[in-house]
N, C-alpha and C positions, 0 to 999 in steps of 0.2 A: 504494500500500500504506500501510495506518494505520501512523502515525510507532508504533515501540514494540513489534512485532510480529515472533516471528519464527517459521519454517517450519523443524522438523526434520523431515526425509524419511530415514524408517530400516525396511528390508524393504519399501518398498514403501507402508506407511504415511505417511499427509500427516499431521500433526494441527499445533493452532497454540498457541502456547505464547507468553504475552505478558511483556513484559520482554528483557534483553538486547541485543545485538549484531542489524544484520539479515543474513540468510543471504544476499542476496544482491536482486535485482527481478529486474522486467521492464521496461525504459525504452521503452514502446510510443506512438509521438503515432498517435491511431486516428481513421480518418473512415468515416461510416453508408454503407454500399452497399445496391444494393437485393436483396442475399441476406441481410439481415438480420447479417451480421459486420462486419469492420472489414476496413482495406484498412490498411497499412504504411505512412505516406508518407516515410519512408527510404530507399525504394526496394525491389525485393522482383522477385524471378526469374519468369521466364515463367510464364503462363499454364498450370497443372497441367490436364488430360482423364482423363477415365475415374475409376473407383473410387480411393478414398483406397488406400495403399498399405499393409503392416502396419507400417511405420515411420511414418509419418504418423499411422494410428490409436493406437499409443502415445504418442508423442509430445504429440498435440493431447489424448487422453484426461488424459496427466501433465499437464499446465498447464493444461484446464481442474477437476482434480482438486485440485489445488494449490491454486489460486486460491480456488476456494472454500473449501477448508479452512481457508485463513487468513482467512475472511471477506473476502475483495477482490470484491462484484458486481462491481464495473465491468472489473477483470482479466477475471473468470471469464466473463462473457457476452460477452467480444470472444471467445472461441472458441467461439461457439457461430452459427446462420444465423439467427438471431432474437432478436436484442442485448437489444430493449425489453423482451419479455416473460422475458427470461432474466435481466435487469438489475432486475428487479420483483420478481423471485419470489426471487432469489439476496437480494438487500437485505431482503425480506421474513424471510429465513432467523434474521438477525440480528435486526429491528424490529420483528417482528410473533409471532414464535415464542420472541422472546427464547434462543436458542441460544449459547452465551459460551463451546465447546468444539468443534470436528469431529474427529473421526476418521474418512479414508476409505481404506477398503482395495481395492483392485480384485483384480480374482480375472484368469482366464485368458481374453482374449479368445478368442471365437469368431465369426473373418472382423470384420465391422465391429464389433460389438455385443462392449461390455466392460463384464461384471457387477461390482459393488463393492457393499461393504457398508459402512453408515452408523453409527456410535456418534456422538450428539449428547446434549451437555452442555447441557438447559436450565433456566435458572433463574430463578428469582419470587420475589421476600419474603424470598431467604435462603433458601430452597431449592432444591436439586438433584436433582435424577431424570435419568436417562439415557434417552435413546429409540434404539432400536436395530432396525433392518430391512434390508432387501436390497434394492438396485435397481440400475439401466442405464444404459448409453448408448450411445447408434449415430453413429460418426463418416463423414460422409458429406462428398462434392466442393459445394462453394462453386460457384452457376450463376452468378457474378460474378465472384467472386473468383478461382476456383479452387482456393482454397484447402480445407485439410482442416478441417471444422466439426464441432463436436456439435452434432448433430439435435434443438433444444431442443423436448422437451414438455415440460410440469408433471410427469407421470412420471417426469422424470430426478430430483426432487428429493425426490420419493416418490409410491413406485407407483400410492398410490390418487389422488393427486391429479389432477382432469380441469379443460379449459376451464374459468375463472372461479371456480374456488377458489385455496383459497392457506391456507397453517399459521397458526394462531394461537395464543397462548397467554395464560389471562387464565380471569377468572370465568367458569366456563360458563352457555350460553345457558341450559340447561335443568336443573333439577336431577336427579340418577340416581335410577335406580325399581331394587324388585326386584321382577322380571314373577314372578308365582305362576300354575299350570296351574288348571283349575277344583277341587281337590281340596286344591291351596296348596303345592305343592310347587313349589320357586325351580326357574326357566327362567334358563339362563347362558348366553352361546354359548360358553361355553367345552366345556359338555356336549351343545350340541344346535347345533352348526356355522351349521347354516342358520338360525336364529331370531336371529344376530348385527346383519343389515342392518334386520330386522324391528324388534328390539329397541329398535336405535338413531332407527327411526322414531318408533316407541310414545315414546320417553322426551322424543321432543325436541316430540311435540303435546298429551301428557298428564302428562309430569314435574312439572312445577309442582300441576296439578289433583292428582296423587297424595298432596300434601303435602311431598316433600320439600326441601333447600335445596342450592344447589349449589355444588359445589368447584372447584378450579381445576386446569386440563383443559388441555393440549397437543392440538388438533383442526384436522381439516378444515375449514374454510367456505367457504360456497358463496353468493355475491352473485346475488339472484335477481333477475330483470326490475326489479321496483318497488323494485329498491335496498335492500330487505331482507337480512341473514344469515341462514343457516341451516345451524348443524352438521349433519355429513352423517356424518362419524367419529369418535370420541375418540380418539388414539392412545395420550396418557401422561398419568397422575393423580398431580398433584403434591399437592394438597391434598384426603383426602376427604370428598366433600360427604355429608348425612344422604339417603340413599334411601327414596323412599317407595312404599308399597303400590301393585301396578298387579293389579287380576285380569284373566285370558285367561279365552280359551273351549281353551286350549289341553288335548291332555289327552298327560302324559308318557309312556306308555308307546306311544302310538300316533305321538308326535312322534319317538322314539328308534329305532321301527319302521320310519320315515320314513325318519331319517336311513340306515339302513343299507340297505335296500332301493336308494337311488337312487346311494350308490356304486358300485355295480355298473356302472355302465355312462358312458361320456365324459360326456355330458351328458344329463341327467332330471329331471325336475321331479314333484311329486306333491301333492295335496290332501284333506286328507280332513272331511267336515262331516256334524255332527251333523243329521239332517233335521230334525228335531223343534223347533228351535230357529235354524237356520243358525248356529250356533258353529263358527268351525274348529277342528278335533281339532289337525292337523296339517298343517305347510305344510317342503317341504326342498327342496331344490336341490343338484345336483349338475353342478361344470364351467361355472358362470355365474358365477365371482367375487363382488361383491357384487348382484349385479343376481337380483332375483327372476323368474324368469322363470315359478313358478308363478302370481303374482299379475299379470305386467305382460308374460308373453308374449303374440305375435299372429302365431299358426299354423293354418293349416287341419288343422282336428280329425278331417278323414277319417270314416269310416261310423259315429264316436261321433256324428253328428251325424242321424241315423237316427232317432234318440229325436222328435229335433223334429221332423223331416221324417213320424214316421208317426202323433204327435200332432195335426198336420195336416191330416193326410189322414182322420185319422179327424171329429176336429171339426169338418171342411166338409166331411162327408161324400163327400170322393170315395171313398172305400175304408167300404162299411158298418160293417165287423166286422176284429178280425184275422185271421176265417177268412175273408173276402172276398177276391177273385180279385186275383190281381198277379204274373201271369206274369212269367218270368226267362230271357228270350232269351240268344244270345250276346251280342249287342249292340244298340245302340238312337241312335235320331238324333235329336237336339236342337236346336234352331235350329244347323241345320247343323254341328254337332259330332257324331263319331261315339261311345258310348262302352261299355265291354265290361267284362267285368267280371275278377275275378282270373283268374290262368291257375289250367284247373284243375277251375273250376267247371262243372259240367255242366248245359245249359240244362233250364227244368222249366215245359213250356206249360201243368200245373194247379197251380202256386205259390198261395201264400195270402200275404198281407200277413206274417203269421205267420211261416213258414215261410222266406218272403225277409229277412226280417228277422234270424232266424236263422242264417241262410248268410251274410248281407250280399252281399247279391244287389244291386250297382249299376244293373244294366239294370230291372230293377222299378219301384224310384225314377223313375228316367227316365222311364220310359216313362209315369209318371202324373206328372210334373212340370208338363204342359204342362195337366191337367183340374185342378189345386190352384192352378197362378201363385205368381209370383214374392211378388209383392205379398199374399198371402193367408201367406207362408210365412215371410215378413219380420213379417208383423203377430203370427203362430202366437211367433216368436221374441222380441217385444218385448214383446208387450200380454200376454200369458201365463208366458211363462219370464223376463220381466223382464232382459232383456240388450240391448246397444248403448244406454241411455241415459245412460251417462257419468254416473252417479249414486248409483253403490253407495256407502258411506261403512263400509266394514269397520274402520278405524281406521288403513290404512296406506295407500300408494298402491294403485291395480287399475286394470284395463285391464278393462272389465265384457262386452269381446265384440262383435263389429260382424257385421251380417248384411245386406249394402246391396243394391238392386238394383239392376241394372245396364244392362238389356235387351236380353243379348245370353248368349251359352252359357254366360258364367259363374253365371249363375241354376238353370240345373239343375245346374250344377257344383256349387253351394250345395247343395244338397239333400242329396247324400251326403258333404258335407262337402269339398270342392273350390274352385276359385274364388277368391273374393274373400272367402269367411267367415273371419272370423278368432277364434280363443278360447284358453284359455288353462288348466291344471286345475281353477284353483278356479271357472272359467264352468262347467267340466262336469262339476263335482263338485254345482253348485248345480242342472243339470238335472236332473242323476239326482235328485237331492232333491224339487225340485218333480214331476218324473214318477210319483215312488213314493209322495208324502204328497197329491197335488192343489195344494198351495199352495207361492208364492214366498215363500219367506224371504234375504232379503241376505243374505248370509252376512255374520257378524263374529267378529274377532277379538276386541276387547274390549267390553263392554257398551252397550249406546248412548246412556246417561247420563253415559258421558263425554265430555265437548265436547258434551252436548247434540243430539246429531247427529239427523237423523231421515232414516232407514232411506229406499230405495228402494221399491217396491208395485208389484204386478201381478195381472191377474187372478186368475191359477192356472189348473187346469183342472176338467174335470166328472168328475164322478164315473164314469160309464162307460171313460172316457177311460183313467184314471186304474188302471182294473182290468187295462185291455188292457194296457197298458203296462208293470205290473210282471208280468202271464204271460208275454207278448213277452220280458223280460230273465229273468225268471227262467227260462225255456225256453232261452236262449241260453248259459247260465249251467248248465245241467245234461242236455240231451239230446244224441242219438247227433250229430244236426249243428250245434248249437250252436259256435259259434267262439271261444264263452267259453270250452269245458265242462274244457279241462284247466287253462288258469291258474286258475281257480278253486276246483277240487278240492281237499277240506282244510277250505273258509271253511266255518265251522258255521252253523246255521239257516237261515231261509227266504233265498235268496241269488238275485241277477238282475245281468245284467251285458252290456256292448255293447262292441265290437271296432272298431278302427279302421286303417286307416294313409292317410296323404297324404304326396304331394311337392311340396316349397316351391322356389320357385328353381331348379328343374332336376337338385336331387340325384338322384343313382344309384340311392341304399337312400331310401326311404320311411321318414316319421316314424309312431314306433309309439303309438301312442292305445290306453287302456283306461278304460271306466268302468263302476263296479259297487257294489253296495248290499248288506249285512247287515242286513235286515230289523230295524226298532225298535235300532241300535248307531249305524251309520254308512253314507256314501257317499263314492267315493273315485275320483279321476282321477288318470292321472297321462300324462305325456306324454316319450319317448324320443326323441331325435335320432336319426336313420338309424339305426332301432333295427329297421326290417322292421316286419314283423305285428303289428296287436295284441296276440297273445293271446302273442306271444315273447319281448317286453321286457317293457314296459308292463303288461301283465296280470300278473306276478308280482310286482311292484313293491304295485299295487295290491290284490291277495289279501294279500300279507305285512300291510298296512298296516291290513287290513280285519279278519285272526286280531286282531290288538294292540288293538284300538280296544274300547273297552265303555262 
């Protein structure tokens, strides 16, 4: 313990107050095990089994709670199964975050896991700000020691922190922007939740280009491969920097539309893009913490993937017309898979491309999977709707959609969206776009003149193509068996729309997929965790979003 330091413990409260008398140590000589703690060598009682005890879990909680309060890393990380990186990050607290105060409170354990709350005093230049948030720890049994450990992650020291960051406090990397929507109305994530991780993306590759200078910033960083930083969070603004102008493509009333649409349900995701331009209207998440899961999820998108698959069929002529014949069995056999379609559905030996398409009729697909190939449906996906080449540049990160073949059932799995496909809303917000306009547009968030970026390119499609495909969605979208036709109901003007659901991993409930178009406004995706049916979660999500949008 630093000479000069002393620990009042009052309610429960650690905090560390320099000057005075010392309250007391801990006279520990500690040697490295391979649980990452320290072992006694004073000698120390049997070998402990089984789960920590609820006396144990207090106890080791109190002294590693302690310790760190007064700034002691090297106390604080002998209670914990991972000394080094707890011995790093703890020192870091004080060295690198400049923190010159703790207060930590713990609340009520539950079983292992003891929440506490953080008040930290940090200071720069003669200034002071407080950072204050909520987090954990789980005390677990020692596979060496036996003894009772905290279960060190980065998270114990703050939530957001993962592998290979660590607090810093200091001039920021990047200077603050204020994001304006296409109409110049400031975007905050204090008012639009989900554009928070987006934001902090935009600021940290375009801050500087915006013009403005930057302040100094209590943040996350994140040590990338080539030994680069790179802010990932700000937490606390000690000094503020001048912010400068950022335009979106965003548009506010369709972003705020977003946002409440996808609280509804544990976890959702939604997209919405201008066809006419690929601008994102609107990007929200909901129940994915900071992770976008609109822009960088990787889920089988289920019979939203229909759009390609009869784009396909039309362009290589297996299927002439969408009145052309595509019968809809119970079921149908694919390199040796069997497969059927919803329960429910009633088979129809004079179906039309159309028609199936409308119902989403899985046996259809199938059954012409084997006259189109894999390989003809992979290229349908790449060389035309401009997806899997790892090369959109929207302004922030994206996952732009993978469609591989594989040469086995998973290929026709692919066709209706099954498989091995994987996308994500804003991939199938960009389909519906390209379907209903003939041409691929990236989608972007900010202009592409910032950073100079140059845009991803795809063929498009033909104009025939192109006709079928918005009757096909708009038929689905407004007739007696359209699977669109109730979540849609409400959306004004010419409107087309496609249904989805898939299961990932073996879940129970199916992920619910919806995607759908407002003629000359918007196109909009969004995607439901075990949300069921298209048209149940996902499709109201997506109507809501499609009213708001103009």
């Amino acid at each position: 313990m630093r000479r000069g330091v002393k620990v009042a413990i009052v309610g429960g409260v650690f905090t560390v107050m320099v000057g005075g008398a010392g309250y007391g140590a801990f006279n520990i000589v500690s040697a490295v095990t391979d649980d990452g703690g320290s072992s006694s060598l004073g000698g120390s009682p049997a070998r402990r089994t089984g789960p920590p005890t609820a006396g144990e879990i207090k106890e080791t909680s109190h002294k590693f709670l302690t310790a760190w309060a007064r700034n002691d890393p090297d106390e604080a990380s002998h209670y914990t199964n991972n000394a080094e990186s707890a011995l790093a990050a703890i020192g870091g607290w004080r060295d690198d975050a400049f923190v010159t105060r703790t207060v930590l409170t713990p609340g009520r354990a539950a079983g292992a896991k003891v929440p506490f709350t953080v008040r930290a005093t940090v200071t720069w230049d003669g200034k002071k700000r407080t950072l204050k948030y909520a987090s954990s720890l789980t005390v677990v049994r020692g596979r060496t020691t036996g003894r009772a450990l905290v279960d060190w992650e980065p998270s114990v020291l703050h939530p957001d922190l993962r592998k290979g960051e660590r607090l810093v406090t200091g001039e920021a990397a990047a200077p603050p922007i204020e994001a304006v929507d296409r109409d110049g109305a400031v975007l905050t994530a204090a008012k639009y939740p989900s554009l928070g991780p987006v934001l902090d993306q935009l600021r940290a590759k375009f801050g500087e280009e915006a013009g403005g200078s930057p302040g100094v910033e209590t943040s996350i960083e994140r040590t990338d491969a080539d030994g680069s930083a790179t802010t990932t969070k700000t937490l606390l603004t000690l000094t503020e920097g001048k912010p400068g102008r950022l335009r979106t493509t965003i548009s506010a009333s369709a972003q705020a539309a977003a946002e409440q649409a996808v609280t509804k349900y544990p976890k959702a995701a939604v997209v919405a893009v201008q066809p006419q331009t690929g601008g994102v209207l609107a990007v929200a998440n909901h129940g994915y913490g900071e992770f976008n899961a609109a822009f960088l999820g990787k889920r089988a998108p289920g019979s939203t993937m229909k759009i390609i698959t009869a784009a396909a069929l039309l362009d290589n002529r297996v299927v002439p017309s969408m009145d052309g014949s595509a019968p809809c069995p119970d079921s149908v056999l694919a390199l040796s898979q069997t497969f059927h379609n919803l329960t429910g559905m009633a088979p129809d030996d004079h179906a039309t491309l159309s028609s199936s398409f409308q119902r989403s009729c899985n046996t259809s697909f199938i059954k012409l999977s084997d006259d189109l190939g894999a390989d003809r449906f992979a290229a349908e996906a790449t060389q035309r709707f401009g997806l899997g080449g790892d090369d959109w540049q929207s302004g922030i990160e994206s996952f732009d959609g993978s469609v591989p073949v594989n040469g086995d059932a998973q290929d026709p799995a692919g066709m209706i969206g099954q498989g091995n496909v994987q996308m994500n809303p804003l991939n199938m917000a960009s389909v519906t776009a390209t379907a209903i306009t003939g041409t691929f547009r990236q989608p972007i968030l900010v202009p592409p003149d910032y950073g100079d970026r140059r845009l991803a390119t795809a063929q498009g499609l033909p104009a025939p193509t192109v006709t079928q495909l918005r009757a096909m969605m708009h038929a689905t979208a407004t007739s007696s068996i359209g699977t669109a036709t109730r979540a849609m109901a409400g959306v004004p003007g010419y409107i087309g729309a496609k249904t989805g659901s898939a299961e990932s991993d073996g879940q129970a409930v199916s992920d619910s997929w919806f995607t759908g178009f407002r003629d000359g406004v918007a196109t909009a995706a969004a995607m439901v965790e075990n949300g069921g049916h298209g048209g149940t979660a996902a499709g109201p999500v997506v109507a809501a979003v499609l009213k708001s949008a103009r």
